[in-house]
N, C-alpha and C positions, 0 to 999 in steps of 0.2 A: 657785981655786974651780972645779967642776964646771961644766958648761959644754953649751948645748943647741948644737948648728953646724949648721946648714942649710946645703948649696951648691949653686948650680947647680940646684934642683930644677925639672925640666922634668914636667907630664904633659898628656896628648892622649888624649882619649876618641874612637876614631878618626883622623879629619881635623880633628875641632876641636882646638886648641888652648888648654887651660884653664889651665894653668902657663905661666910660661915665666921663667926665669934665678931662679928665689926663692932667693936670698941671706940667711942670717937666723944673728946672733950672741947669746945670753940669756945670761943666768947662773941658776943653779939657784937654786932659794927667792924667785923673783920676781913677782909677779902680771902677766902681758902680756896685753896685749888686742890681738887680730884686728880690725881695724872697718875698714870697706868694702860700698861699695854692692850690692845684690842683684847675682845672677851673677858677682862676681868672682873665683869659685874657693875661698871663705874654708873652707867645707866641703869641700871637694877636697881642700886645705891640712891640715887635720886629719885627717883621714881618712889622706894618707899618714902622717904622724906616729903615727897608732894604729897599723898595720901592717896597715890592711884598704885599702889600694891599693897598687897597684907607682906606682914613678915613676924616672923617670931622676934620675941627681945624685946628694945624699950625704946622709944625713941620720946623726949620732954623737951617744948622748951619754953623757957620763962620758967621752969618748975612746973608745967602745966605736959601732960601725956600731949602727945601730938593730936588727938583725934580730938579732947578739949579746946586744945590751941586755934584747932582749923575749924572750930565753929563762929569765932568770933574777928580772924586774921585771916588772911592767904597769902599764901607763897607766891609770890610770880613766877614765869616761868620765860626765858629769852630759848627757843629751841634750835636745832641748827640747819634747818632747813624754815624759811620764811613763808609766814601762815596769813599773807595778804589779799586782800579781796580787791583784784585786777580793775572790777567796771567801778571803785571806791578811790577818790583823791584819798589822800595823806593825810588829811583831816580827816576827812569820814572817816577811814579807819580807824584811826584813834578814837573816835566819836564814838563808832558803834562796838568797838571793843572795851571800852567800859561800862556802855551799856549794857551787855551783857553780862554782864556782873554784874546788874545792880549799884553801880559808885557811881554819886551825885558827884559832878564834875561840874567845874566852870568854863566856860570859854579862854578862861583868863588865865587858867590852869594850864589848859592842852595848847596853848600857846608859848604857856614857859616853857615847858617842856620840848613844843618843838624849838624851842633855842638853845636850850640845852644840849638837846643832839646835833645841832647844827643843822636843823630841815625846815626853818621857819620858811623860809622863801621859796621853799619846795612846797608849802601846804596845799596847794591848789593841782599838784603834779597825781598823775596817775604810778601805780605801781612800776608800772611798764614802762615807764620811762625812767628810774632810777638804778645807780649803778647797785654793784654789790654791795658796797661797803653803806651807800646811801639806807637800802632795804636792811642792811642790819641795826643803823639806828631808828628806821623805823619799830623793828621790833625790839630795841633798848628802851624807843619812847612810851611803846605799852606797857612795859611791866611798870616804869614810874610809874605813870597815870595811878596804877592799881594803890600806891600808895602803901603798900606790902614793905615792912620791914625785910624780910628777907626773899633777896631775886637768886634764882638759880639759871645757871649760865650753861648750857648742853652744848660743849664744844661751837660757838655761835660763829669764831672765825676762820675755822678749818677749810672754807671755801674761797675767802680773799684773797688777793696777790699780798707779797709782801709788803710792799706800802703802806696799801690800803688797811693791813692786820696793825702794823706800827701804830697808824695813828687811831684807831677804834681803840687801842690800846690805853691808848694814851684818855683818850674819851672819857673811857672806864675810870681812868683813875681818879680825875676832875669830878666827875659823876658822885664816884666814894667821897671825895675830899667833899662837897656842897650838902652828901646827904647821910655820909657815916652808914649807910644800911649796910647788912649782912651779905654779903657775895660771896654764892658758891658757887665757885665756878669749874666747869668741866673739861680737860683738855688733853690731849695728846703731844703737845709742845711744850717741852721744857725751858728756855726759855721764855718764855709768855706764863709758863706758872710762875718762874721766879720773881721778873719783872713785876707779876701784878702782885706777890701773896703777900700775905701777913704770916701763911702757914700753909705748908702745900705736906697734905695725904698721899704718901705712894702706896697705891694696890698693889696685891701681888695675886697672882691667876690661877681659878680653876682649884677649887672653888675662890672668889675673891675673899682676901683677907687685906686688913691697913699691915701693910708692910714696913712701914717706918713715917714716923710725926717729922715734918723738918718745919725750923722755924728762922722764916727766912732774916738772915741779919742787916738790912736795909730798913732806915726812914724810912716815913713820908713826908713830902712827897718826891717823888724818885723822878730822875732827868732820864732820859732815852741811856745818859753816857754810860748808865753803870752795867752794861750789858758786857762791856769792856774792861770791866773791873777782874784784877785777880782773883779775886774774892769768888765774884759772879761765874767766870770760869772754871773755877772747884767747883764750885757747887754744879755748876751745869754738866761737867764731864760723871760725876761722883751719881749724879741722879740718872744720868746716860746710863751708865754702867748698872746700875738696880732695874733700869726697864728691859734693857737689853739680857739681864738673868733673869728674869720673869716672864720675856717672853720665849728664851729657849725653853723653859723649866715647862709652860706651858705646853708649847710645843712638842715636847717630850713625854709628856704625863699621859698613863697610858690606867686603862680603869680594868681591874680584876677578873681575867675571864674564869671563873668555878670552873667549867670542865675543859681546860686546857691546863699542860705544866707550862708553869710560871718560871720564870728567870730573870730576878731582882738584878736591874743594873746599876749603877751610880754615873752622872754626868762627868761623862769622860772620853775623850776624843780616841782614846783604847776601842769602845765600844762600837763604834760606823761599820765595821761591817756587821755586826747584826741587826743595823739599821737597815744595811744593805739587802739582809737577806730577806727581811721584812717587805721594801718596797720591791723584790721579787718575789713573792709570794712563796720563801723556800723555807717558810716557817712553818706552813701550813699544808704543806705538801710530802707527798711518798710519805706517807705515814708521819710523819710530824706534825704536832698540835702546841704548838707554842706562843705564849704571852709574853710580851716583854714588858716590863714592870718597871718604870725610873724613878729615882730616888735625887733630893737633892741631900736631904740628912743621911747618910752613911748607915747612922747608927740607927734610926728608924728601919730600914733595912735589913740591920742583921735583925733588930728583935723581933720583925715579920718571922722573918726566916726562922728564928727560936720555935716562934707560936706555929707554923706549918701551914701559915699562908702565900710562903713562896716555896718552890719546890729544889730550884738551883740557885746559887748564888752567887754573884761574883765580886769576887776581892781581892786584893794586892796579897800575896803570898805569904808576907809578915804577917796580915790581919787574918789569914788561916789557918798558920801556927799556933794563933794566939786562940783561935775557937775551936781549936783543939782541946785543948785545957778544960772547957765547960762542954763539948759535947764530943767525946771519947770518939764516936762512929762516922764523924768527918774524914771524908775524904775527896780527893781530887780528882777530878774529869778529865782537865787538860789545863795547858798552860796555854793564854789567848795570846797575849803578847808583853813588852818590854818597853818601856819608857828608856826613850832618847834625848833628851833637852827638853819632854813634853815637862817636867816638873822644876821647879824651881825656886829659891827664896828669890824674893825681889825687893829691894828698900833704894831708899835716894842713891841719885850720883857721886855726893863725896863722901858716902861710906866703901871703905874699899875690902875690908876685912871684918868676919865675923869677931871679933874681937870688939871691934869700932861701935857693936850695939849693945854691949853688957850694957845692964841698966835701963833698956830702952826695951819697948812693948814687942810683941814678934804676932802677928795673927797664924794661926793652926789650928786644926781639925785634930783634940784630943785624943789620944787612942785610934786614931786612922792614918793613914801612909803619910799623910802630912807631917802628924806628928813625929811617926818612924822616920823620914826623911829628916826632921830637926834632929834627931838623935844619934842618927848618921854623922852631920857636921858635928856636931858637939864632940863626938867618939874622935872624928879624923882629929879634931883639933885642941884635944883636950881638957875642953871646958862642959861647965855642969849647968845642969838647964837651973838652978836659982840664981845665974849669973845676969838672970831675963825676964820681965815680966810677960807671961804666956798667957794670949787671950784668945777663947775658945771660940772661932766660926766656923761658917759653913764657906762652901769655896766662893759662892756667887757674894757674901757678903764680905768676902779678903776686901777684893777689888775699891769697893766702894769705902770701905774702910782706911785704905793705901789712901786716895785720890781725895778724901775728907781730910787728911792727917792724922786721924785717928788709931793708928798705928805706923811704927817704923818700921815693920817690915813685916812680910806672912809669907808661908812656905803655899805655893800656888800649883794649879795645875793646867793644861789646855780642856774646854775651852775658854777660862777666865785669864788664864796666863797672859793672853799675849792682847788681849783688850783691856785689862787693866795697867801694860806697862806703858802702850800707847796713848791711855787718857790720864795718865798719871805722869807719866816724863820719867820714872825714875827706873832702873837698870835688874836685869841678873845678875845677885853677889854669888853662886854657887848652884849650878843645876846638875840634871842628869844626864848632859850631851857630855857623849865619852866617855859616860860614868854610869852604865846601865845597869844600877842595884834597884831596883827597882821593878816587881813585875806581874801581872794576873793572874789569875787562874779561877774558875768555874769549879765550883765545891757543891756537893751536898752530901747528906748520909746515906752509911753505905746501905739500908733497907730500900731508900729510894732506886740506889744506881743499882743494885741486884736485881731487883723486878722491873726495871725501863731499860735492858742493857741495848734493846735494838733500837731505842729513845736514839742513848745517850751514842751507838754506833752512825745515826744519821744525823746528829746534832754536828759530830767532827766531821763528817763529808759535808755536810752544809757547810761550818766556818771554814775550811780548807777552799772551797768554793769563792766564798766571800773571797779571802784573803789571794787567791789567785786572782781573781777579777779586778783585784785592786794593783797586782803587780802585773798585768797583759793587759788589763782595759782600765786606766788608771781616772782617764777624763769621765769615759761612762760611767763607772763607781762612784767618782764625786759627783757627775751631773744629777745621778739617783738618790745619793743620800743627802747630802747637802741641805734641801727640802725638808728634810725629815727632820734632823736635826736644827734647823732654826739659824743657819748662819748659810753666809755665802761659799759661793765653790770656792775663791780663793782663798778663803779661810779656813776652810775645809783641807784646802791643798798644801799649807804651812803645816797646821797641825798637824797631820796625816805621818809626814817628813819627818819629825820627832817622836815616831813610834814604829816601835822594830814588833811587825806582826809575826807570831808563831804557830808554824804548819804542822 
């Protein structure tokens, strides 16, 4: 079967880097959806695939390079904003937009097609007189006309009511089902990816990368009902949960400033007030020159830190112990603060006892506080970690992992904690509220902290700062960081409540 191959696709607008490794295997005659958070290249991504961007890597299809392909084919293109010419009936425009290409058309053609979309008795209608939903199959009925095996769909219903999105939806499908062409369509709706795909691409942001292949497990063709399916449900909360890590991680990613000291964080609701001190400007201020640095891989972090491209670092106290060991001249800054019910195993409701999962999968972060927190419970309760099959993630991929089935349980933290228990239904078997072993601290070596000591003396008047502002001005502290971090103040304001900050 024909075959779309993506490899390697790299591109850089500049110094930014908007692609980077896109990997990507389809089959021809298949509906795939693009979905992914704002900014993460998804228009960039199509775009080269039309042939109106360069990019490094490969892009074949039929076995043919793309730039072979598109001397003898074209891509359509349905965009999401409507590209009608106002003093042109509904005919004319289809008339004169295949003219423009060059494709001999029949009368008898651009007539099927208006039936197809449902505008035949609209032909004689001006732009101006059509609703939303009307003007989006006018521009469905262009790309047929083109007779292009593969249409590409740029988010095209982002602007309808719901309705009116249901049943274009539905359009599409009837459309696939008569014409089998390749659909790739663009969206920010999950839901509407699932509904429509055969296989839906999640990006992940900054620079964009495919973040996970899913293959959706529905026929065709599909009734409205299965939206309402359990099945469909998983899947939708599980895809939630990957945009919603993607777009804090975004949000968060902060780009290397060379002449400022660095301070490698990890995604962790511990961390808002140096967010804090950031959106007041007390990073960069009374002699302080500071970059904050986030991390969603932990262990990418430290090994910056090894190589001397971060200057401080910060980590859970066990995980300072332990880089002890390999770099002799570690030492500690201060202690930031202390988890309170901010960490926790999570697995279904009629598990009541860690006993109850021997045998069964556990998600954890190898060698990071996750894993120290499993090994914690194992220690209280005298069992040995081969009691467990232990599968290595990152925190934002627990979540989505929980809520797929793909694990019975992973040892979690805020802020994936408390939005994977809610998309997920299932419960905390054992956390750190009332049980605060758990706790940070700001490390680097001692050549650094010896030569920055007036640094590292207004680094602790800043967090001191922070962390008052947070216990006297508690609303204004979250109204400022909140933004920063990629979540709402009241989620901000939960989290915040499970972490005991230290002055």
């Amino acid at each position: 079967m024909n075959k779309i191959h993506i490899e390697n696709l790299n591109k850089s607008f500049g110094k930014v880097e908007v692609l980077r490794n896109v990997s990507l295997l389809c089959e021809m005659g298949q509906i795939i959806s693009i979905l992914g958070p704002s900014g993460c290249g998804k228009t960039t991504f199509i775009k080269t695939l039309l042939g109106i961007e360069d990019f490094q890597g490969s892009i074949s299809i039929d076995n043919m390079p793309l730039e072979r392909y598109l001397i003898n084919n074209r891509i359509a293109y349905v965009p999401q904003k409507y590209a009608n010419f106002d003093h042109l009936t509904v005919y004319k425009n289809l008339e004169l937009s295949v003219r423009d290409k060059k494709i001999t058309i029949q009368k008898e053609e651009i007539d099927k097609v208006l039936k197809t979309v449902g505008l035949f008795r609209n032909k004689d209608s001006y732009p101006k007189d059509l609703s939303g939903g009307m003007s989006q199959r006018l521009a469905i009925a262009r790309a047929l006309l083109t007779n292009s095996e593969i249409i590409v769909f740029d988010e095209p219903l982002s602007a309808l009511d719901v309705e009116t999105k249901l049943r274009i939806q539905e359009l599409i499908l009837d459309i696939w089902a008569m014409t089998k062409k390749t659909f790739i369509f663009v969206t920010h709706d999950i839901e509407e990816a699932i509904f429509l795909s055969h296989k839906i691409v999640v990006m992940g942001s900054r620079p964009g990368i495919i973040r996970e292949v899913i293959d959706v497990p529905y026929k065709f063709p599909r009734e409205s009902s299965i939206r309402f399916d359990i099945e469909f449900q998983k899947l939708r909360k599980s895809l939630s949960f990957i945009i919603r890590s993607e777009s804090l991680k975004a949000t968060l990613a902060r780009e290397q400033v060379i002449d400022a000291v660095t301070i490698g964080l990890y995604f962790w609701a511990g961390n808002a007030p140096f967010f804090y001190l950031e959106d007041q400007n007390l990073l960069n201020g009374s002699g302080l020159k500071l970059e904050l640095v986030s991390f969603n891989d932990n262990r990418q972090k430290i090994e910056y830190f090894k190589q001397g491209k971060i200057d401080i670092l910060n980590v859970s106290d066990e995980v300072a112990l332990s880089l002890q060991k390999e770099i002799p001249d570690l030492e500690i800054i201060f202690k930031t603060n202390v988890s309170n019910g901010a960490d926790a195993m999570v697995t279904s409701k009629d598990i009541n006892s860690i006993e109850e999962l021997k045998g069964k999968i556990i998600g954890i972060e190898k060698g990071e506080v996750s894993h120290f927190f499993f090994k914690h419970i194992l220690n209280k309760y005298g069992l040995k970690e081969e009691y467990f099959i232990l599968k290595d993630l990152k925190g934002d991929e627990m979540g989505s992992m929980l809520i797929s089935g793909q694990v019975d349980a992973a040892v979690m933290w805020e802020p994936w904690l408390s939005k994977a228990i809610e998309l997920s239904g299932m419960k905390e078997l054992v956390s750190t509220k009332n049980n605060p072993f758990l706790s940070d601290v700001l490390v680097s070596k001692k050549d650094f902290i010896d030569s920055n000591k007036d640094l590292i003396v207004k680094l602790k008047e800043a967090w001191n700062i922070a962390v008052n502002d947070y216990k006297n001005k508690e609303d204004y502290f979250i109204e400022h960081t909140a933004p920063i971090l990629g979540i709402s103040t009241s989620e901000l304001s939960k989290h915040l409540k499970k972490v005991y900050f230290v002055i």
